[in-house]
SELUMDREN-209266 format. One record per residue (C-alpha): y negated, x negated, z; residue number from 0. Coordinates in nm, 4 decimals, padded with zeros to 6 digits. Example, Ala and Ser with C-alpha at 12.3 -4.5 7.8 and 13.67 -1.06 7.14 Angstrom:
# SELUMDREN-209266
[[00.4500, -01.2300, 00.7800], 0]
[[00.1060, -01.3670, 00.7140], 1]
***
This chain:
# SELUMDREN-209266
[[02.2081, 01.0400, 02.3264], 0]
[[02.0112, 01.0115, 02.0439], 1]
[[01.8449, 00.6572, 02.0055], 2]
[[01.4651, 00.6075, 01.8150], 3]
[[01.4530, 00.3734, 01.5890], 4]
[[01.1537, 00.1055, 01.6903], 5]
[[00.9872, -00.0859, 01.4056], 6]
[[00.8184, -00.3997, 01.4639], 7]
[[00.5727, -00.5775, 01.2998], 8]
[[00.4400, -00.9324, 01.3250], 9]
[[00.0906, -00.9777, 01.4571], 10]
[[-00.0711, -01.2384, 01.2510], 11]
[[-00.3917, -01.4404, 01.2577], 12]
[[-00.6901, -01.3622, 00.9789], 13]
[[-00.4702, -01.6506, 00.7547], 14]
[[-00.1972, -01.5056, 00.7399], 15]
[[00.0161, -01.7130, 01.0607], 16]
[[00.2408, -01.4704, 01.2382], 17]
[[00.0984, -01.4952, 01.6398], 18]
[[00.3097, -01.2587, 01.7698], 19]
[[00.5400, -00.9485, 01.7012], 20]
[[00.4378, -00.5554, 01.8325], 21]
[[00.5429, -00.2358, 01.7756], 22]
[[00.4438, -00.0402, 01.4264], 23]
[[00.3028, 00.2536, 01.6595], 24]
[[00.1492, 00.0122, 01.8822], 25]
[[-00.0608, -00.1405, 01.6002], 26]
[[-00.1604, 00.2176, 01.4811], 27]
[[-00.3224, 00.3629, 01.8129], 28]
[[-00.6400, 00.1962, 01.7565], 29]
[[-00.5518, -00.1107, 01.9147], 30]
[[-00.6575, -00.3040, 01.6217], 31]
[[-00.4068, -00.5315, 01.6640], 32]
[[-00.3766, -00.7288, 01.3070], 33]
[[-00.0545, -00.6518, 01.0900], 34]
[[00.0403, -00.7452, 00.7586], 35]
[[00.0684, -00.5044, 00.5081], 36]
[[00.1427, -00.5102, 00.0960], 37]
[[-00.0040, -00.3298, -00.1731], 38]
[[00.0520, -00.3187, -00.5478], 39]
[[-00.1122, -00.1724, -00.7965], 40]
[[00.1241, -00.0748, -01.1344], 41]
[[-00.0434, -00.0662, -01.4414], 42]
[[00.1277, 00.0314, -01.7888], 43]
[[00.0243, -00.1253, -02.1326], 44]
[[-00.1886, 00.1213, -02.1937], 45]
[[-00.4212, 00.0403, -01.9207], 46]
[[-00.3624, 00.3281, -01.6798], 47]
[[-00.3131, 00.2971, -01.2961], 48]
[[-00.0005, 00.4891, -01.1417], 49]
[[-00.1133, 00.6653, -00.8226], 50]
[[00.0708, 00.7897, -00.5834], 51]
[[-00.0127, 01.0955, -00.3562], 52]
[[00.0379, 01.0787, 00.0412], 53]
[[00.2019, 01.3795, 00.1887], 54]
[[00.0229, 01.6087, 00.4107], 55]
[[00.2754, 01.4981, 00.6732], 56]
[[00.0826, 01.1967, 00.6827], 57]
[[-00.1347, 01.0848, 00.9744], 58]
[[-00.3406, 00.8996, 00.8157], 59]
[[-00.5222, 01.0387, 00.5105], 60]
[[-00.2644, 01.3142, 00.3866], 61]
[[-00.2931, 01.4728, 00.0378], 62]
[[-00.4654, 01.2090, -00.1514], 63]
[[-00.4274, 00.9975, -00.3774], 64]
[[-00.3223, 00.5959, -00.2713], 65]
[[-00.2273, 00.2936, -00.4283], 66]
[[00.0566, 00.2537, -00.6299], 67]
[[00.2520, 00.1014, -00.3474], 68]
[[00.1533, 00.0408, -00.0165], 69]
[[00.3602, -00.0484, 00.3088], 70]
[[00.3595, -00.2712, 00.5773], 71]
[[00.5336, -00.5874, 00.6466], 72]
[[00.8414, -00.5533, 00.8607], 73]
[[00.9195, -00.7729, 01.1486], 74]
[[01.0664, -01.0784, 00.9752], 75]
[[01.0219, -01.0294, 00.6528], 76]
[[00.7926, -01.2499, 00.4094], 77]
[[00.5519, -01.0666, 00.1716], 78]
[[00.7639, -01.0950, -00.1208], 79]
[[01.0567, -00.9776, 00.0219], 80]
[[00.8587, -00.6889, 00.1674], 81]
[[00.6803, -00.5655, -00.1477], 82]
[[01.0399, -00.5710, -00.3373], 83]
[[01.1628, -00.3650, -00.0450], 84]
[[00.8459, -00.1278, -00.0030], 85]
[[00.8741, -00.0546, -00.3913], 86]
[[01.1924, 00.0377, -00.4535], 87]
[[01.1647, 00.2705, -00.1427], 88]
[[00.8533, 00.4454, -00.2471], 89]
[[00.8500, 00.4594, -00.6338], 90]
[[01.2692, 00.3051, -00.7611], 91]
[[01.1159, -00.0254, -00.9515], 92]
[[01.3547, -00.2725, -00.8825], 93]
[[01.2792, -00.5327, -01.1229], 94]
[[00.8557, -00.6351, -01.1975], 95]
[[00.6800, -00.9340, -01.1904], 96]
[[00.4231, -00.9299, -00.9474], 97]
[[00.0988, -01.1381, -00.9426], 98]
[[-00.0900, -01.1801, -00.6294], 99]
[[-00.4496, -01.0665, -00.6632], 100]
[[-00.6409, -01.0925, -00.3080], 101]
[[-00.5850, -01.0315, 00.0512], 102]
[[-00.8023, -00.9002, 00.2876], 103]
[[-00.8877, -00.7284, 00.6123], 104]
[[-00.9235, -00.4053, 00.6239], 105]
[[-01.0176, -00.2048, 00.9130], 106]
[[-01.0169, 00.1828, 00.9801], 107]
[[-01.1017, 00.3398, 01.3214], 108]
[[-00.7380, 00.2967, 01.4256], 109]
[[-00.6297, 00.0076, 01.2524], 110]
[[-00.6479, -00.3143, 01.1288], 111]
[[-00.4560, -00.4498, 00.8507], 112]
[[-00.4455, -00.8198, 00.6781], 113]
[[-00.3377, -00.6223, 00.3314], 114]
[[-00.1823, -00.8724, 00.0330], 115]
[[-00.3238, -00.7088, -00.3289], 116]
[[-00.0828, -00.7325, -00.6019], 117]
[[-00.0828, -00.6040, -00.9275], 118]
[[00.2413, -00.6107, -01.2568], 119]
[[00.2634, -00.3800, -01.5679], 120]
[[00.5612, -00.1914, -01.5779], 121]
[[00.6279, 00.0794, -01.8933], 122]
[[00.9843, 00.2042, -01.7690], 123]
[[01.0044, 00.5266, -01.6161], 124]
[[00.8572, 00.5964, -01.2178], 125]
[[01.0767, 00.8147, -01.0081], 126]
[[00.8400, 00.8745, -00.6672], 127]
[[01.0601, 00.8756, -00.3027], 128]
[[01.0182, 01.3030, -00.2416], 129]
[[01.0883, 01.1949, 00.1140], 130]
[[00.7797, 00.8862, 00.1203], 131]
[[00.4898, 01.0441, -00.1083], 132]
[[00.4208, 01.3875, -00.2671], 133]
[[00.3705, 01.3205, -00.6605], 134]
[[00.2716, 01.0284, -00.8399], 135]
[[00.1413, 00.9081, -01.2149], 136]
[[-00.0480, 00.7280, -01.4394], 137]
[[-00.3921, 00.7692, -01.4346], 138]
[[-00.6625, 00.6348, -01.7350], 139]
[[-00.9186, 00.4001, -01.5645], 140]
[[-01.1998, 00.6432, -01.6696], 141]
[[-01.0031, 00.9335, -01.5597], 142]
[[-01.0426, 00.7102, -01.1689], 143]
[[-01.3664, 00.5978, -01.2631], 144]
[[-01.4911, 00.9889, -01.2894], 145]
[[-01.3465, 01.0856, -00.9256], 146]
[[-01.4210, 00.7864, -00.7272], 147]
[[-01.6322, 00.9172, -00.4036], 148]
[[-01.5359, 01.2533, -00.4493], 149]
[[-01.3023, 01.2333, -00.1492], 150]
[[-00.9884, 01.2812, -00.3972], 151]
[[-00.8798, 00.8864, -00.3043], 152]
[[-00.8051, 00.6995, 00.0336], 153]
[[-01.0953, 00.5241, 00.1411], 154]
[[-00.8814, 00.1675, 00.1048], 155]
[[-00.8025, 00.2693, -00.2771], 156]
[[-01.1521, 00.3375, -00.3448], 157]
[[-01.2683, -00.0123, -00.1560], 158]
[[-00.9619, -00.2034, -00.3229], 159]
[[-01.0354, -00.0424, -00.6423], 160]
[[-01.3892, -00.1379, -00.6723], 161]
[[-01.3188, -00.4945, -00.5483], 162]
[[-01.0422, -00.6550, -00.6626], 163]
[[-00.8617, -00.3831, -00.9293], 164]
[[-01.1649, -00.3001, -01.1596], 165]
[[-01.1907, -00.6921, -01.2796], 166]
[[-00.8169, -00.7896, -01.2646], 167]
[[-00.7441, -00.5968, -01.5086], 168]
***
């Protein structure tokens, strides 16, 4: 037989204090149950964001373009440990010096996520996971700028973006 591998995911208060553990699935059925989840944003010296695109495979909004890294927090891990982990899977950077931005809630009609903003430049090459995201590059900040609200972006880029990206620059 053919076992399915479950992933679990703390359940954590709006600070941050893990209250709990649940399934991944169970947190995206529109339970809202709150989850930890990491995002960072790569920037070169230049100034331009790297982007990556979602796959149309996707559930949740396929073909466009994201955050640099995003993923959420596995069962047991710490935030740290899970960014490290979440980029080398989804983009090969293995060494970067993160700096903690923001966190926030976010909430979407079938989830809600206590998401940890993060931000590093990095000027080495970017080799994008085939098997975790379509494409991904560097875009120039006006280049962004110019297509925000066109629907090209994820709603969370777009609100992450505006909030916390455009003035930690």
């Amino acid at each position: 037989t053919v076992q399915k591998k479950i992933h679990r995911a703390d359940i954590v208060d709006v600070n941050g204090n893990i209250i709990g553990v649940t399934e991944r699935l169970e947190a995206h059925n529109g339970s809202k149950i709150l989850h930890p989840v990491v995002h960072l944003h790569v920037f070169n010296n230049k100034g331009e964001l790297y982007l990556q695109k979602r796959p149309n495979w996707k559930e949740i909004q396929p073909n466009k373009w994201d955050t640099s890294v995003g993923g959420h927090v596995t069962w047991g891990e710490d935030i740290y440990t899970s960014l490290q982990r979440e980029t080398q899977e989804e983009i090969g950077v293995v060494s970067f010096r993160p700096q903690l931005i923001a966190n926030y809630i976010y909430e979407s009609p079938i989830e809600k996520e206590l998401i940890y903003v993060f931000k590093t430049i990095y000027n080495n090459s970017i080799t994008p996971n085939k098997t975790e995201l379509t494409e991904g590059r560097f875009w120039p900040i006006n280049e962004i700028n110019k297509e925000l609200g066109t629907g090209l972006f994820t709603p969370n880029f777009e609100h992450e973006y505006n909030i916390y990206i455009k003035c930690n620059q």
